[in-house]
Structures are given as structure tokens and as C-alpha cells.
N, CA, C and O atoms as CSV, one atom per row, in Angstrom:
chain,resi,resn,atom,element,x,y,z
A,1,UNK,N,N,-102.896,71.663,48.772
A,1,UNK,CA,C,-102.080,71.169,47.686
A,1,UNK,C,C,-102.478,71.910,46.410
A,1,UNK,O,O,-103.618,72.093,45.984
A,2,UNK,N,N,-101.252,72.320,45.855
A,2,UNK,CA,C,-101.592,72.634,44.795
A,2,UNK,C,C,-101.556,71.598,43.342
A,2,UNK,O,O,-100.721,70.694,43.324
A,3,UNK,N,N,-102.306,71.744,42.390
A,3,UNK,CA,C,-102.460,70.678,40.861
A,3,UNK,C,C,-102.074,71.965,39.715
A,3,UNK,O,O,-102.556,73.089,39.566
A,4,UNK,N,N,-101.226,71.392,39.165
A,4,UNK,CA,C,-101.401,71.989,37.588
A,4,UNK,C,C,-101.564,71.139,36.616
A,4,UNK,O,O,-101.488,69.911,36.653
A,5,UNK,N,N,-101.831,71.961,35.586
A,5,UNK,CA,C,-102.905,70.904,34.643
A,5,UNK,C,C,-102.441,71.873,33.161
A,5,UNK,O,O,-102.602,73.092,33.101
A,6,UNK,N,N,-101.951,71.174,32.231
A,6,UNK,CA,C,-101.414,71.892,30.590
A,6,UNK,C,C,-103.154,72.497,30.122
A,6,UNK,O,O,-103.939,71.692,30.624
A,7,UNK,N,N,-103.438,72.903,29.841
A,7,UNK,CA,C,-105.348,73.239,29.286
A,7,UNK,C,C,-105.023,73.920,28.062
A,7,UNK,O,O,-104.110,74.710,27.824
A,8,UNK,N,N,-106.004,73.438,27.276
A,8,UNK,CA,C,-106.318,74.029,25.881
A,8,UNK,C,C,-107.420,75.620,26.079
A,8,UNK,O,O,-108.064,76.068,25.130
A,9,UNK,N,N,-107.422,76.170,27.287
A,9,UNK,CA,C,-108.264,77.064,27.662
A,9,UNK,C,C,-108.290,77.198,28.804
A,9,UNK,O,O,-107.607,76.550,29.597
A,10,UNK,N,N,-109.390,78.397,29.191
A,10,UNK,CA,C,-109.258,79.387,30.319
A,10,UNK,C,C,-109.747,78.410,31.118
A,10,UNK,O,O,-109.095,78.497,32.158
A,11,UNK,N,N,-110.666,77.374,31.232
A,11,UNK,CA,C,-111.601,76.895,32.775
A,11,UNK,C,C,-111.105,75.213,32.850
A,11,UNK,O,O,-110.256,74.552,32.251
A,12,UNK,N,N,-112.010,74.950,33.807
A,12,UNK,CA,C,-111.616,73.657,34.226
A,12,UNK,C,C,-112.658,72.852,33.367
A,12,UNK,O,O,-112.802,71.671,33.683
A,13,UNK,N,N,-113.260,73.248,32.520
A,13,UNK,CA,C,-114.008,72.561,31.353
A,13,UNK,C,C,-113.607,72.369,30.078
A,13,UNK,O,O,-114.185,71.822,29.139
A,14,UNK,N,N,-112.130,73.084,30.188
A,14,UNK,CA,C,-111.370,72.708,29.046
A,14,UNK,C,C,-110.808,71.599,28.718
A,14,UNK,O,O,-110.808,70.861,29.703
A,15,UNK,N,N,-110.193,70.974,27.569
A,15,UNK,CA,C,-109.532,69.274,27.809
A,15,UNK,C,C,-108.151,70.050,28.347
A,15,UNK,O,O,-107.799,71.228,28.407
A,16,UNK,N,N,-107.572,68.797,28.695
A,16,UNK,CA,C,-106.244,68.826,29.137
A,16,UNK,C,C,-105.338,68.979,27.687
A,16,UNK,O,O,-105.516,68.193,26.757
A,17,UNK,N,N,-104.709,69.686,27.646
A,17,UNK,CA,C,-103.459,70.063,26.393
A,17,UNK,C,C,-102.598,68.542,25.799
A,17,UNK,O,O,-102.043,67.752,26.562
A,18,UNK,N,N,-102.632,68.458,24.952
A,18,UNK,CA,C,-102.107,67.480,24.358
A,18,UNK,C,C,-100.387,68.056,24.324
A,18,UNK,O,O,-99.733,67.318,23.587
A,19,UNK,N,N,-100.095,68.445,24.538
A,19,UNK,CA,C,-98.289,68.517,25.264
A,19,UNK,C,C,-98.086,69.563,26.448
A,19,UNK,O,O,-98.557,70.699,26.499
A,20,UNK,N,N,-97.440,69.055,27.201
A,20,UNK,CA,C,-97.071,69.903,28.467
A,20,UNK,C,C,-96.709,71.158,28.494
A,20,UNK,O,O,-97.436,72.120,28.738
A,21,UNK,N,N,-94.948,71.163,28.101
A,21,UNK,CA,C,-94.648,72.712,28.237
A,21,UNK,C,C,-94.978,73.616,26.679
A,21,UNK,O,O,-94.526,74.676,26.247
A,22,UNK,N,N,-95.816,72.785,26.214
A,22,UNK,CA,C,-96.301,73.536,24.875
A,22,UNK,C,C,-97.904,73.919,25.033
A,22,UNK,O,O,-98.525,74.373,24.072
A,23,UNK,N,N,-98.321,73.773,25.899
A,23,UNK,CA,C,-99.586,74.415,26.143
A,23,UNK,C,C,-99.665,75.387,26.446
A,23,UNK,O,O,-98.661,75.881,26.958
A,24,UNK,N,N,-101.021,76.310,26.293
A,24,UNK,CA,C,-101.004,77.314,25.985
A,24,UNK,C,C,-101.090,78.152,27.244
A,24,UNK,O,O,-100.769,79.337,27.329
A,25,UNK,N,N,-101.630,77.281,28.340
A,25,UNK,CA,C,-101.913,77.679,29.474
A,25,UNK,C,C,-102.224,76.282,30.649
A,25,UNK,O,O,-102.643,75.147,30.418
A,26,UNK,N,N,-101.782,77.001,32.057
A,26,UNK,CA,C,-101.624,76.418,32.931
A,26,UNK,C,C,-102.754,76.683,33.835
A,26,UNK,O,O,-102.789,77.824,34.296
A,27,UNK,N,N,-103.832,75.741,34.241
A,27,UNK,CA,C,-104.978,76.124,35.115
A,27,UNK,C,C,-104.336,75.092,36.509
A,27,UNK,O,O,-104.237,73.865,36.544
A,28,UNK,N,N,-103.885,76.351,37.822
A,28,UNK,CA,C,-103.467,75.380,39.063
A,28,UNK,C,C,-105.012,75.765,39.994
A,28,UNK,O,O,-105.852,76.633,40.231
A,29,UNK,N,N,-104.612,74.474,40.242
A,29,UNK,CA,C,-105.527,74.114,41.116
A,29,UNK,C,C,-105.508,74.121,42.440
A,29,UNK,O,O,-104.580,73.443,42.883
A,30,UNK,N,N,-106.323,74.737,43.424
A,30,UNK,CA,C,-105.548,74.539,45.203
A,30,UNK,C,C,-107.176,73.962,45.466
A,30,UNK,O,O,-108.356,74.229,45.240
A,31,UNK,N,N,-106.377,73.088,46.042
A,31,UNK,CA,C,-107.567,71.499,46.494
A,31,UNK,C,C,-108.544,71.986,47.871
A,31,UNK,O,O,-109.692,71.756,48.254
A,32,UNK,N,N,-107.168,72.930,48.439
A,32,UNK,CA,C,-107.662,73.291,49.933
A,32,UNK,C,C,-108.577,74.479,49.703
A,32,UNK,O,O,-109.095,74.872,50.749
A,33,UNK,N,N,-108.886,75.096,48.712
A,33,UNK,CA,C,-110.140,75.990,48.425
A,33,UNK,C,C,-110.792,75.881,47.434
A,33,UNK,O,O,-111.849,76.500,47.311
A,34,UNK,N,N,-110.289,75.022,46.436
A,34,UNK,CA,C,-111.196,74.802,45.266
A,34,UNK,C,C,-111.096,75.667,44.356
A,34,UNK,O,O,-111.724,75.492,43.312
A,35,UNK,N,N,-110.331,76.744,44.522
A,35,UNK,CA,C,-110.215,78.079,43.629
A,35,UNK,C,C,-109.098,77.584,42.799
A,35,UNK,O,O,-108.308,76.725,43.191
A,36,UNK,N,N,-109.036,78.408,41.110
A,36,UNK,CA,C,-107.754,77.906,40.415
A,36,UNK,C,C,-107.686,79.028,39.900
A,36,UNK,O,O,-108.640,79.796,39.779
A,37,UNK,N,N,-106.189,79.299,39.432
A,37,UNK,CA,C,-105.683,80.639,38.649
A,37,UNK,C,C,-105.256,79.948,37.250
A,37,UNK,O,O,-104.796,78.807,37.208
A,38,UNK,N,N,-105.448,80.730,36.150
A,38,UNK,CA,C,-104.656,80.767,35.041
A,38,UNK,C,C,-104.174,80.998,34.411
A,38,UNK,O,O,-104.664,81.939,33.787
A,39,UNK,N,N,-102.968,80.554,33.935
A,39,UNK,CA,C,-101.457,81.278,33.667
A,39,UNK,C,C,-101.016,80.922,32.159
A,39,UNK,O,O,-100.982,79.789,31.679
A,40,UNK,N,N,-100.707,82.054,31.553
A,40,UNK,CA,C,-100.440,81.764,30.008
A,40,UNK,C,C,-98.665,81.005,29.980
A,40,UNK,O,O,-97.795,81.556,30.654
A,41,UNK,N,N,-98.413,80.068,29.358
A,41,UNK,CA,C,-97.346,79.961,29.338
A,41,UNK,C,C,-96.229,81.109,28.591
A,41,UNK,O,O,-96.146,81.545,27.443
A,42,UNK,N,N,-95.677,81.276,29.466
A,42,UNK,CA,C,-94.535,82.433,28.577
A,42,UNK,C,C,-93.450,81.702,27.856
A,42,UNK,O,O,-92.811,82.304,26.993
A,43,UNK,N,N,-93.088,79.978,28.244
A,43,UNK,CA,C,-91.993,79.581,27.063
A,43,UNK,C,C,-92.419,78.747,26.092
A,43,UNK,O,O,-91.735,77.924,25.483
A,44,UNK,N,N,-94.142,79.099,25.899
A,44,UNK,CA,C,-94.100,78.252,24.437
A,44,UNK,C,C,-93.784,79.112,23.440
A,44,UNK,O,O,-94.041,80.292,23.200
A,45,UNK,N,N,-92.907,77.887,22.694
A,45,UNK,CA,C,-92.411,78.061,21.903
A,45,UNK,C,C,-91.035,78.240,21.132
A,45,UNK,O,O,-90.591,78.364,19.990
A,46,UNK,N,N,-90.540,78.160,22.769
A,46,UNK,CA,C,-89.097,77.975,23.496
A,46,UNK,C,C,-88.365,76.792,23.081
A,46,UNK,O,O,-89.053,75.771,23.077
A,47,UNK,N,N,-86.866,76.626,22.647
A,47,UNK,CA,C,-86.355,75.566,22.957
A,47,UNK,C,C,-86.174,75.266,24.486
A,47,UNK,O,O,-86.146,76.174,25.316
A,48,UNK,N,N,-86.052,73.924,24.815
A,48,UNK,CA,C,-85.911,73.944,25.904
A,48,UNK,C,C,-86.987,74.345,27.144
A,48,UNK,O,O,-86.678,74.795,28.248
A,49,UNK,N,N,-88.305,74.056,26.650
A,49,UNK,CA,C,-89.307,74.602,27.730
A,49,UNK,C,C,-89.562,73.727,28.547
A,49,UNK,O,O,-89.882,74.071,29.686
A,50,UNK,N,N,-89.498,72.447,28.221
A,50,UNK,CA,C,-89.855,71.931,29.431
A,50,UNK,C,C,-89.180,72.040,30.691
A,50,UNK,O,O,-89.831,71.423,31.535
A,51,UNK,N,N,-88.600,72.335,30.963
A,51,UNK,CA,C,-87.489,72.383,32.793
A,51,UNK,C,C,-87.575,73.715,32.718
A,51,UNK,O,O,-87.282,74.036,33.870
A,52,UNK,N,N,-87.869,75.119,31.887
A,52,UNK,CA,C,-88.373,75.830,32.719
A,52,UNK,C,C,-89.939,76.407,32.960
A,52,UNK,O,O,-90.266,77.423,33.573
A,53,UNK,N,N,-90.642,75.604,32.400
A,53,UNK,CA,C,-91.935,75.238,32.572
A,53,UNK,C,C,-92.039,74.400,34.137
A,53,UNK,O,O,-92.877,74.658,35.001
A,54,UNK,N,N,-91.146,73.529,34.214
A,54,UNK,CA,C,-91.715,72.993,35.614
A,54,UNK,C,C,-91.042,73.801,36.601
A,54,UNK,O,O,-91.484,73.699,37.746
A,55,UNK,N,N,-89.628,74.934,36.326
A,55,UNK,CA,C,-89.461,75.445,37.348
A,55,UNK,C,C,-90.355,76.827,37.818
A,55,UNK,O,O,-90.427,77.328,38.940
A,56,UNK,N,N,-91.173,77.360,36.227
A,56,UNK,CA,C,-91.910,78.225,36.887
A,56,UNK,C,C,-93.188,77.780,37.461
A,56,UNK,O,O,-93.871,78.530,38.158
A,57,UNK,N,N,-93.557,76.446,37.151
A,57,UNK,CA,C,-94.983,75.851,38.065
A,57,UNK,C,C,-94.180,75.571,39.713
A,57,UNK,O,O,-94.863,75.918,40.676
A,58,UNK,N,N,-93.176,75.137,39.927
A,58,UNK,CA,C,-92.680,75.045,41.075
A,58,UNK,C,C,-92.855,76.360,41.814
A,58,UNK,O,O,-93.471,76.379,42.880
A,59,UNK,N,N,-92.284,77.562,41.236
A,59,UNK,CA,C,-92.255,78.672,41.975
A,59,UNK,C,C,-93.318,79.484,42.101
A,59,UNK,O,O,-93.417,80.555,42.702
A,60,UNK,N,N,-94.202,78.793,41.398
A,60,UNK,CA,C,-96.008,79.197,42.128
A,60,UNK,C,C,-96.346,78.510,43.570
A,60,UNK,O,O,-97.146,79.043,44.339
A,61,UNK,N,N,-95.811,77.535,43.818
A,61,UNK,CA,C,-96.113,76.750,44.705
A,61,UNK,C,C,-96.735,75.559,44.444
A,61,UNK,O,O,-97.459,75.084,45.318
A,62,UNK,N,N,-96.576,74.949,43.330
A,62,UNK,CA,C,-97.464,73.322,42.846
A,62,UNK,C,C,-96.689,72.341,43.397
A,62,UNK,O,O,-95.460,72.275,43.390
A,63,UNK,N,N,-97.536,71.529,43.908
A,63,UNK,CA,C,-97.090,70.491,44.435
A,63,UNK,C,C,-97.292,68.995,43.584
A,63,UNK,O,O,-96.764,67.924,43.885
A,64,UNK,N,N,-98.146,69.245,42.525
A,64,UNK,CA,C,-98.340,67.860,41.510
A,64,UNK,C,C,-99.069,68.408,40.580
A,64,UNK,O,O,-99.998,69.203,40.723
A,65,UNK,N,N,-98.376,67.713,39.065
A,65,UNK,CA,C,-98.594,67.945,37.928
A,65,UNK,C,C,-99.479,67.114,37.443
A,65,UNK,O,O,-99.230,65.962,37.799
A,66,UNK,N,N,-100.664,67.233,36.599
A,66,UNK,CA,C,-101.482,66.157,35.749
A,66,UNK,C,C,-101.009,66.756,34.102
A,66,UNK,O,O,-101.138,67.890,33.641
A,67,UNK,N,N,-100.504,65.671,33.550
A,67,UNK,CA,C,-99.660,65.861,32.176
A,67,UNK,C,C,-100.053,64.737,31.317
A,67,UNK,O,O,-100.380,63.633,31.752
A,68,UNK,N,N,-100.006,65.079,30.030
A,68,UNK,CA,C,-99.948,64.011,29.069
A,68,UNK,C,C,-99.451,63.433,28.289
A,68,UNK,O,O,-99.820,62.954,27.217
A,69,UNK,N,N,-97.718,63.479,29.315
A,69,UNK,CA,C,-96.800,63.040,29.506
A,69,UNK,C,C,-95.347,64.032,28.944
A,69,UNK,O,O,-95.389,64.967,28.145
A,70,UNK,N,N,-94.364,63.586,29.510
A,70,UNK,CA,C,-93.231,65.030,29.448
A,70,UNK,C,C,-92.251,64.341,29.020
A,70,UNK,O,O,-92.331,63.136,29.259
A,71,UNK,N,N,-91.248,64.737,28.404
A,71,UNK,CA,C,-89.626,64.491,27.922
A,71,UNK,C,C,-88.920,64.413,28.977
A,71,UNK,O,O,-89.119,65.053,30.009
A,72,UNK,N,N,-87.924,63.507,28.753
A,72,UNK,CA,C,-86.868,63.094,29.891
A,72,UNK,C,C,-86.232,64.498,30.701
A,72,UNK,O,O,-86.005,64.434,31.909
A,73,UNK,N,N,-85.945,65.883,29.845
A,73,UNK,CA,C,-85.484,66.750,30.269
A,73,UNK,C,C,-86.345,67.798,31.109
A,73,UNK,O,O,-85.705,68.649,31.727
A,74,UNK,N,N,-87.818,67.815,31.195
A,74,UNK,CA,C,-88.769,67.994,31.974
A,74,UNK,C,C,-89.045,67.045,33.307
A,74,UNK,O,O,-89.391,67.389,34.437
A,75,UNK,N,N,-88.807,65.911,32.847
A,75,UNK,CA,C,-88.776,64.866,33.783
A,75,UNK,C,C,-87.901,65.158,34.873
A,75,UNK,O,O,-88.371,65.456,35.971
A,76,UNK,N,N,-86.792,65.106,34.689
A,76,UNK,CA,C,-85.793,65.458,35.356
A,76,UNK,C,C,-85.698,66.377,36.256
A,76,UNK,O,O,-85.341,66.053,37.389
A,77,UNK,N,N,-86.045,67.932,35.895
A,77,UNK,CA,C,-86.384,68.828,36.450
A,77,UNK,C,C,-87.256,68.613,37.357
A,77,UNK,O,O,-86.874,68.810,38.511
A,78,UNK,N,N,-88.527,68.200,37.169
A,78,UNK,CA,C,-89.547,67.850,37.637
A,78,UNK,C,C,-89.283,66.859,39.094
A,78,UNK,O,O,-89.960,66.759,40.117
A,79,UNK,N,N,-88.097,66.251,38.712
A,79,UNK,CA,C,-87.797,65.110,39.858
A,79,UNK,C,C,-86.790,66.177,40.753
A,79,UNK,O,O,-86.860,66.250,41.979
A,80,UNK,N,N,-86.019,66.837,40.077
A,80,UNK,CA,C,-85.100,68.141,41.118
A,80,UNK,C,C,-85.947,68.824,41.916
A,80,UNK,O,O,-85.757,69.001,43.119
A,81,UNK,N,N,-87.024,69.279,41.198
A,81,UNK,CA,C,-88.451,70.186,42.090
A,81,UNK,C,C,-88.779,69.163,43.286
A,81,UNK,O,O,-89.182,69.736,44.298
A,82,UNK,N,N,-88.714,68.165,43.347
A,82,UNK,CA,C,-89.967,67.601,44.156
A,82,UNK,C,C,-91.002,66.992,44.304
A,82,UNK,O,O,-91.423,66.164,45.113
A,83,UNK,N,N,-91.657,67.865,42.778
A,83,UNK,CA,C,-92.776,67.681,42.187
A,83,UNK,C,C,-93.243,66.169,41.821
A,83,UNK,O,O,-92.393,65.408,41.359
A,84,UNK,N,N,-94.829,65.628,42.053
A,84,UNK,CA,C,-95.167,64.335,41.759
A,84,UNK,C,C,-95.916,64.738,40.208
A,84,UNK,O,O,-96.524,65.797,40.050
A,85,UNK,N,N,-95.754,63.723,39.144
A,85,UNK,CA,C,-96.373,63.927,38.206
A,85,UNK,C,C,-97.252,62.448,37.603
A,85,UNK,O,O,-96.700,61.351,37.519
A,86,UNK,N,N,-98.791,62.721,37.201
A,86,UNK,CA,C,-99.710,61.803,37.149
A,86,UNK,C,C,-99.991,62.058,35.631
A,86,UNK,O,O,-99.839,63.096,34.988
A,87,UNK,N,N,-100.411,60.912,35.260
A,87,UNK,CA,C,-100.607,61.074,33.753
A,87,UNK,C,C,-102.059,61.155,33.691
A,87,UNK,O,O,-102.796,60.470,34.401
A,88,UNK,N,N,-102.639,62.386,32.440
A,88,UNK,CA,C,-103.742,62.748,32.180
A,88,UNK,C,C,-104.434,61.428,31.340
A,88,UNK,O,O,-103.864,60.454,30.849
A,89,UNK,N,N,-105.908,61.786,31.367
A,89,UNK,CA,C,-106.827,60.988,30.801
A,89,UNK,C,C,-107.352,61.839,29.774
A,89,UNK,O,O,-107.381,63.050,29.993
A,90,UNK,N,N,-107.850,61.296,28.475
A,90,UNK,CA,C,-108.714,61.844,27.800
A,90,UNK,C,C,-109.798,62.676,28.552
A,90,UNK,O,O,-110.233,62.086,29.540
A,91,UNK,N,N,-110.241,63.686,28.362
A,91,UNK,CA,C,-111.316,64.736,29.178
A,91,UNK,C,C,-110.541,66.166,29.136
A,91,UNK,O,O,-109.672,66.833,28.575
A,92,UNK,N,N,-111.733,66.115,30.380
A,92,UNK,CA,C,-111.398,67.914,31.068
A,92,UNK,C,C,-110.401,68.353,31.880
A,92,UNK,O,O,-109.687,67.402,32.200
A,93,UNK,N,N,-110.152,69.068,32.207
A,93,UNK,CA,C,-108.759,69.434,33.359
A,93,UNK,C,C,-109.659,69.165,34.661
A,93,UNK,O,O,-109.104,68.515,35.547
A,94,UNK,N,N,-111.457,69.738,34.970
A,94,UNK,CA,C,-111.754,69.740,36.113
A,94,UNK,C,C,-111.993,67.562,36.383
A,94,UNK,O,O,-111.925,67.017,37.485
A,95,UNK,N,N,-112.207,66.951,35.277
A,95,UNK,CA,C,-112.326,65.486,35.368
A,95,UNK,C,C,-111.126,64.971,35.781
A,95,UNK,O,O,-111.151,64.209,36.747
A,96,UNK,N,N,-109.754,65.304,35.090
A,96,UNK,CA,C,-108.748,65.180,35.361
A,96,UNK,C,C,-108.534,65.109,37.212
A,96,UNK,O,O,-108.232,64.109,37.864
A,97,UNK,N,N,-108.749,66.216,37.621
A,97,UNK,CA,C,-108.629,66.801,39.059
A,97,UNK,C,C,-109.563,65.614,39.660
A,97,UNK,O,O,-109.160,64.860,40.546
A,98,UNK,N,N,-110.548,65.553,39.218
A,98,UNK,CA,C,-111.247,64.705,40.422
A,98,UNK,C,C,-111.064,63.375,40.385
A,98,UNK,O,O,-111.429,62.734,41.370
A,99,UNK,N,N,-110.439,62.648,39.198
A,99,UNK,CA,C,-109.951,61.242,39.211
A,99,UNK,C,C,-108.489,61.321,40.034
A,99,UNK,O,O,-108.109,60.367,40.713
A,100,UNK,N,N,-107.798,62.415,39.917
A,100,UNK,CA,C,-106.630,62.281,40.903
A,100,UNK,C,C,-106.847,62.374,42.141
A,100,UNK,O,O,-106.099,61.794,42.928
A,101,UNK,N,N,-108.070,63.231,42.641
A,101,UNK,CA,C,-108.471,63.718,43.954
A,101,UNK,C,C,-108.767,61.952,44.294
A,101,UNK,O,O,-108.426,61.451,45.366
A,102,UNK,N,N,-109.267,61.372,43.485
A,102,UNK,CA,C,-109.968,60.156,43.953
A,102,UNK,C,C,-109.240,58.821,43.809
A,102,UNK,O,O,-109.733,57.763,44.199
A,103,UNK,N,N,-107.713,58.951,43.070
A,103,UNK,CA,C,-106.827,58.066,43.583
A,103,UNK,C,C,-106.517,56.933,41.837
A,103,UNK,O,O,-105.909,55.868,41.727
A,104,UNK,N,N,-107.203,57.735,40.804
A,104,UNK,CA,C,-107.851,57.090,40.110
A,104,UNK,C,C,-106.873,57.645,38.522
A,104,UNK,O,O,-107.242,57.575,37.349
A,105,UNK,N,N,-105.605,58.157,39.075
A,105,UNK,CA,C,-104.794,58.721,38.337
A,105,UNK,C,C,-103.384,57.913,38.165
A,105,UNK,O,O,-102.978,57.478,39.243
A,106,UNK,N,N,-102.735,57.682,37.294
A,106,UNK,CA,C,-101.133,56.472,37.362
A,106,UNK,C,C,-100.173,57.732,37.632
A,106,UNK,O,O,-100.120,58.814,37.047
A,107,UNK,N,N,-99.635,57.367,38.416
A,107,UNK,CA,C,-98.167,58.337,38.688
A,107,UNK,C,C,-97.043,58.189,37.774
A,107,UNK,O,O,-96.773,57.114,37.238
A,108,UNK,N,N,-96.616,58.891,37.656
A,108,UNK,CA,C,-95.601,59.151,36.329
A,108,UNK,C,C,-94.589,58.922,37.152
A,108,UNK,O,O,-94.412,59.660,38.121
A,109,UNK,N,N,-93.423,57.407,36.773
A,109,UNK,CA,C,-92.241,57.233,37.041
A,109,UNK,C,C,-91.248,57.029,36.566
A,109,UNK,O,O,-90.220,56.510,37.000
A,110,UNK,N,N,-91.635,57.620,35.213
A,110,UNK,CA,C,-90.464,57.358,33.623
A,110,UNK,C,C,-91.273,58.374,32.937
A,110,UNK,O,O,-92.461,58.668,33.073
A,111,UNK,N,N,-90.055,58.996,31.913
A,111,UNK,CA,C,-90.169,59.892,30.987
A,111,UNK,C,C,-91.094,59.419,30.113
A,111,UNK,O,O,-91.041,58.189,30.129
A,112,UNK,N,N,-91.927,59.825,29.346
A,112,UNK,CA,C,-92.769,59.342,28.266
A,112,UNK,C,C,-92.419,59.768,26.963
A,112,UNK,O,O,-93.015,59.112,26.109
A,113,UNK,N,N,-91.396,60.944,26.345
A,113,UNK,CA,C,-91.218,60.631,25.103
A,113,UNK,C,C,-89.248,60.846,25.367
A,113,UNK,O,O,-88.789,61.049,26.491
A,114,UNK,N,N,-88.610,60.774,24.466
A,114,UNK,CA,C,-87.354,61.257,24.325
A,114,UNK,C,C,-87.435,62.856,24.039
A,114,UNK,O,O,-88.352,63.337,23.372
A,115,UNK,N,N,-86.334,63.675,24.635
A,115,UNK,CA,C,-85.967,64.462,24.409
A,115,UNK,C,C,-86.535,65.573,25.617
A,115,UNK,O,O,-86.196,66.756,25.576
């Protein structure tokens, strides 16, 4: 499985980004090796980034998002993908990962802001 995670930085010791498709970078996570890549976002700054923010995390292969929370029009997308999305905790992206690994994460089933 793959995790993506919004990060204020390159590692999994970074906090989690205080907005989704406005972060600066994307650290995914693959559970089944423990290894993660990281990816600069190319539409911040974009109108309209969120839905293609989740369609280019889709076409990496992610299978669930940890966010700190997304607009109805990300949402949406996000629900066209497939994609499951869990809401972040105050911390790190690698803390993040292991409270979801451990069941200890709320699943996102409504948009969290307008727009």
C-alpha cells in the first residue's frame, strides 16, 4: 500500500503540511518496503489544485491519503480515484504513518473546508 502525506519537507521527520494541495511536497509512503519517495508539488499555487493534486497522487499509485483536511472539490476527486483519506494529527509525517499503520487515524467522510 501506498500513503501520501502533504510535508513541510524532505523526510518523514517533517510535520505534516498544514494544507493539502498547497504543500510543498508529497512524501509517499510504500508500507510493503518501508521506503518513501518525494515529490515537489508542481500545482502549488494553482487555481484549482486540489483534484489535480489527487489525480497526480493517484497516478503514482497511492492508495490512501493522510491530510489535514481537503475542500469539497479535492474531496470529490479523491472519492472518483478510489482513494481512502484519514485526517492528520499534529506531528510528523513518519508519526502520522504509524498511528494510521496502527488503526489510530479517523477516516475522512466529508469535506472539511468549502471550496
Amino acid at each position: 500500500m501506498k500513503i501520501a502525506v502533504p510535508a513541510n519537507g524532505r523526510d518523514l521527520s517533517n510535520p505534516v503540511a498544514d494544507r493539502f494541495a498547497r504543500a510543498e511536497f508529497f512524501i509517499i509512503y510504500d508500507d510493503s518496503t518501508g521506503n518513501f519517495d518525494v515529490l515537489e508539488n508542481s500545482s502549488l499555487g494553482s487555481h484549482g489544485a486540489g483534484p489535480r493534486v489527487v489525480q497526480f497522487l493517484a497516478s503514482q499509485g497511492v492508495d490512501v491519503l493522510i491530510v489535514p483536511g481537503m475542500g469539497q472539490n479535492a474531496f470529490g476527486a479523491m472519492m472518483a480515484a478510489g482513494l481512502r483519506a484519514y485526517l492528520a494529527v499534529p506531528g510528523s509525517v513518519g508519526e502520522n504513518i504509524e498511528l494510521f499503520k496502527s488503526g489510530k487515524l479517523e477516516e475522512m467522510r466529508f469535506p472539511t473546508r468549502a471550496g
